[in-house]
C-alpha positions in Angstrom: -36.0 -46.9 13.5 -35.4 -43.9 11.2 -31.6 -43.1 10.5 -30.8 -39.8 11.4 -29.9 -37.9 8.0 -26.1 -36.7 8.0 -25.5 -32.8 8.0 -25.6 -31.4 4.8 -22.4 -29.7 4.2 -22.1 -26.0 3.6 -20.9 -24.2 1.0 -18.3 -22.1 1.9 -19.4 -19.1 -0.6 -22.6 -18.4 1.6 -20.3 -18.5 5.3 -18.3 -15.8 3.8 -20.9 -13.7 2.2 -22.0 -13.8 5.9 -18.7 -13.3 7.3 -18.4 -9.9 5.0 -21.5 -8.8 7.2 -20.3 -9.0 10.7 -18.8 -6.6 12.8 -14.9 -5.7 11.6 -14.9 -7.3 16.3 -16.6 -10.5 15.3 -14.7 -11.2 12.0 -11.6 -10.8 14.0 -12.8 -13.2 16.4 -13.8 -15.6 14.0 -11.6 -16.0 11.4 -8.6 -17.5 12.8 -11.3 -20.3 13.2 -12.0 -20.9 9.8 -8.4 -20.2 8.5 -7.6 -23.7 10.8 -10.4 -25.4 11.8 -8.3 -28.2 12.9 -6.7 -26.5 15.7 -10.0 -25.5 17.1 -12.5 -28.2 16.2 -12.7 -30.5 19.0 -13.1 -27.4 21.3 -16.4 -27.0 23.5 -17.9 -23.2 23.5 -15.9 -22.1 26.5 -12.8 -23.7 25.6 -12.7 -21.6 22.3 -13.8 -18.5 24.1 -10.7 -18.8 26.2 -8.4 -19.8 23.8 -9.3 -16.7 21.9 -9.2 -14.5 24.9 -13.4 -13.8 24.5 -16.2 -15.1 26.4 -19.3 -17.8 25.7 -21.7 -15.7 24.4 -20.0 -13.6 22.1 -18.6 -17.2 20.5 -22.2 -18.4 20.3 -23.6 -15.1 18.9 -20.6 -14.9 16.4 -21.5 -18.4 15.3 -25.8 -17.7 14.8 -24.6 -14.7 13.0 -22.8 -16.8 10.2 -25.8 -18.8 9.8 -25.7 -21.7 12.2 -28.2 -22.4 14.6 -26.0 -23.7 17.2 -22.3 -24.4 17.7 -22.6 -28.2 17.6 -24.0 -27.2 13.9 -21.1 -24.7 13.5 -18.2 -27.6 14.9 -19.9 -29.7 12.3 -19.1 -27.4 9.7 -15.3 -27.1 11.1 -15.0 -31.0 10.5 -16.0 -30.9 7.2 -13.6 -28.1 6.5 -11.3 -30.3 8.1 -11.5 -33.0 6.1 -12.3 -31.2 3.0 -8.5 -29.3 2.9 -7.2 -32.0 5.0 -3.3 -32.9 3.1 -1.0 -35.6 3.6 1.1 -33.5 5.2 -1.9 -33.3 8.0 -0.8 -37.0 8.7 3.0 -36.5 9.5 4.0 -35.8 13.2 7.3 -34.0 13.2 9.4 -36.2 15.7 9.8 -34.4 19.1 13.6 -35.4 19.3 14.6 -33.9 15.9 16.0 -30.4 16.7 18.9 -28.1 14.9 18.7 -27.0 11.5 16.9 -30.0 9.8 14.0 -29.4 11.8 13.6 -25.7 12.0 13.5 -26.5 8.2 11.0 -28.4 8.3 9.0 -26.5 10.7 9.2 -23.6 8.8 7.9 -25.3 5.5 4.8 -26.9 7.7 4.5 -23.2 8.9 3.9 -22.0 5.1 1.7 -24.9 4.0 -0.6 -23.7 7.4 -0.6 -20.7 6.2 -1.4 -21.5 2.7 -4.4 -23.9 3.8 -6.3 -21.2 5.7 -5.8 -18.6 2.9 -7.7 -21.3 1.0 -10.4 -21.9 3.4 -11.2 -18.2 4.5 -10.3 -16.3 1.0 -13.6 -14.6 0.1 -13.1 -13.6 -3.8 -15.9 -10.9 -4.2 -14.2 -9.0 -1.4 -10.9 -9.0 -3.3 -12.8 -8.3 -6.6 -14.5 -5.4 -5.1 -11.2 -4.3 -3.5 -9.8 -4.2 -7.2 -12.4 -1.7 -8.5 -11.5 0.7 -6.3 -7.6 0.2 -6.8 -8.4 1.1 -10.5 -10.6 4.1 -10.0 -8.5 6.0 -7.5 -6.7 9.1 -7.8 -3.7 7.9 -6.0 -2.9 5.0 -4.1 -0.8 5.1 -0.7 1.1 2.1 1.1 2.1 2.5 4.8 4.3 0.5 6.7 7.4 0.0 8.6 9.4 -1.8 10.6 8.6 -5.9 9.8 6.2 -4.4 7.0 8.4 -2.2 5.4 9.2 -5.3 3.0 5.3 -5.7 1.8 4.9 -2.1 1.7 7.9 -2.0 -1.0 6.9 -5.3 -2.8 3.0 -3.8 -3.1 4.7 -0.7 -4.4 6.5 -2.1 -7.2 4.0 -5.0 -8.3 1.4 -1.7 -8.8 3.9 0.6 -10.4 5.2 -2.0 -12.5 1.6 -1.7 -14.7 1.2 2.1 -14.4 -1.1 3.0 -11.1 -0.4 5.8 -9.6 1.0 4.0 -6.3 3.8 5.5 -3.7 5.0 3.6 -0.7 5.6 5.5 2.8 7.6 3.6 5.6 9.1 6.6 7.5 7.1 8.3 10.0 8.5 11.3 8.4 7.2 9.7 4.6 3.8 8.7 5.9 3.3 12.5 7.5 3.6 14.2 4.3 1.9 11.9 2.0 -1.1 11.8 3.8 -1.7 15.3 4.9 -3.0 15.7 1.0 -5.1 12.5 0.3 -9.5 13.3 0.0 -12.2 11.1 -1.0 -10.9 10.1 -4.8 -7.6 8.4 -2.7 -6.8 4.9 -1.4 -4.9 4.1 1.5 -3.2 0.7 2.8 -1.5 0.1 6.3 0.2 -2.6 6.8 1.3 -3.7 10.5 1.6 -6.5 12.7 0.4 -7.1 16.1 -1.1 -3.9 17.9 0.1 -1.8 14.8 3.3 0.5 14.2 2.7 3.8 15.8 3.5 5.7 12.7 1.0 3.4 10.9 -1.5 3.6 12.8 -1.5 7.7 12.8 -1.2 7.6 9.5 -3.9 5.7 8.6 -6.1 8.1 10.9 -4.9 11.1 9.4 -6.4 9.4 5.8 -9.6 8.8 7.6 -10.0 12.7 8.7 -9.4 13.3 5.0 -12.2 11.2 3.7 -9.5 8.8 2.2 -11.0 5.3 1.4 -9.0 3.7 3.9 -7.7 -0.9 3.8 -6.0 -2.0 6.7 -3.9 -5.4 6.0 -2.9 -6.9 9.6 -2.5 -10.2 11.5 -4.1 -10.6 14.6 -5.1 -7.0 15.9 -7.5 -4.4 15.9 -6.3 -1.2 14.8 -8.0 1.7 17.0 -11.1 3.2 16.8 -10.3 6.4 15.5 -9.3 4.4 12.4 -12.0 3.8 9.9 -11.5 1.0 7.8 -13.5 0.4 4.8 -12.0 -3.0 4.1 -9.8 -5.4 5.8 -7.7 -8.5 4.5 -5.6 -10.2 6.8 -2.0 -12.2 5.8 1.0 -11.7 3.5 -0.6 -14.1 1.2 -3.9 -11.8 0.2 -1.2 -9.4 -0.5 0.1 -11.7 -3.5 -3.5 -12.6 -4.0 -4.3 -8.7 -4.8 -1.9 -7.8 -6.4 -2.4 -11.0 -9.5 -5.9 -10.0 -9.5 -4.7 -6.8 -10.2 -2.4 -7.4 -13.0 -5.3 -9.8 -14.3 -7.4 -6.7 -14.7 -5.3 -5.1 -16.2 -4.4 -7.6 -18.8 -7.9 -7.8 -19.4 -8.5 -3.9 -19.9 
């Protein structure tokens, strides 16, 4: 009897090139799966569908469209992430009875660690690369924010200015009004929210899309309307430090 040959792993690169290429709906969808493929591997087709408030066939479609020819093929790949990125910390169960400070500590550090792995697994360099070129070649360069954002807004701000670019934060709606009534097609815009997205965001960042503004919308876990058009998308406080050293890098380099 002929063995059956184990799955060939795949590379990461060529699931992210094909991530790049799906719909802004799908790549939503999707990559909270690939950020932490342990949560979600053991998980049949309509399971995950549920969990991530979609249906069957979308899953399924989502899945052909990064490359695999079925989902048992694309949970395959999950346990090989899995494994791949797996830490000892992965091992360690938290005890259920340990509660007050101590363990909110702990939790918290776990928390970062999570978030740290699935930056690894689902950070797609030429995206950030490309990202940079049009940091550098802009006329002006506009941060909006507020509320929980306002921080990243402000540290964005001053890693940028600190190497010269012509960068300028807004996290008023008052702020974000003004500075983007005057941006065109030679500016860059960032908005930075969380959730279903800061009203004053959100209208700012559709105001820049009237005005032809090149438009990169940094969120966690929504969808920012339709009358938004975003050009790129990067998802997580941590791309933000991620841009921001490739930035300087260039820089450096220039």
């Amino acid at each position: 009897m002929t063995p059956k040959k184990p799955h060939a792993p795949r590379p990461a690169l060529h699931v992210n090139e094909r991530l790049t290429k799906l719909s802004r709906r799908r790549q939503e969808i999707i990559r909270p799966i690939l950020e932490h493929p342990r949560e979600y591997v053991l998980l049949s087709v309509r399971a995950l569908a549920t969990r991530l408030g979609t249906d069957p066939a979308t899953i399924v479609r989502t899945v052909r469209g990064l490359g695999f020819p079925s989902y048992r093929e694309f949970q395959h790949h999950l346990h090989e992430l899995s494994l791949a990125f797996a830490t000892s910390l992965d091992t360690m169960q938290f005890a259920p009875s340990e509660e007050g400070m101590p363990g909110h500590v702990r939790l918290s550090l776990e928390q970062d660690l999570k978030n740290l792995q699935g930056l690894k697994n689902s950070l797609e360099p030429q995206r950030i690369v490309e990202l940079v070129k049009h940091i550098y070649k802009a006329r002006k360069i506009l941060v909006l924010g507020g509320d929980c954002a306002e921080v990243l807004a402000l540290y964005f701000e001053y890693q940028l200015g600190v190497i010269g670019l012509p960068i300028a934060a807004a996290v008023s709606a008052g702020r974000i009004a003004h500075l983007t009534r005057d941006v065109n097609k030679n500016d860059l815009v960032f908005a930075i929210s969380f959730r279903r997205g800061l009203r004053q965001t959100v209208e700012g960042m559709q105001r820049a899309t009237e005005h032809g503004a090149y438009c990169v919308g940094r969120h966690r876990h929504i969808s920012f309307p339709s009358g938004v058009g975003l050009q790129r998308s990067i998802s997580g406080q941590y791309r933000i430090s991620v841009l921001h050293r490739v930035v300087h890098s260039a820089h450096r380099v220039a």
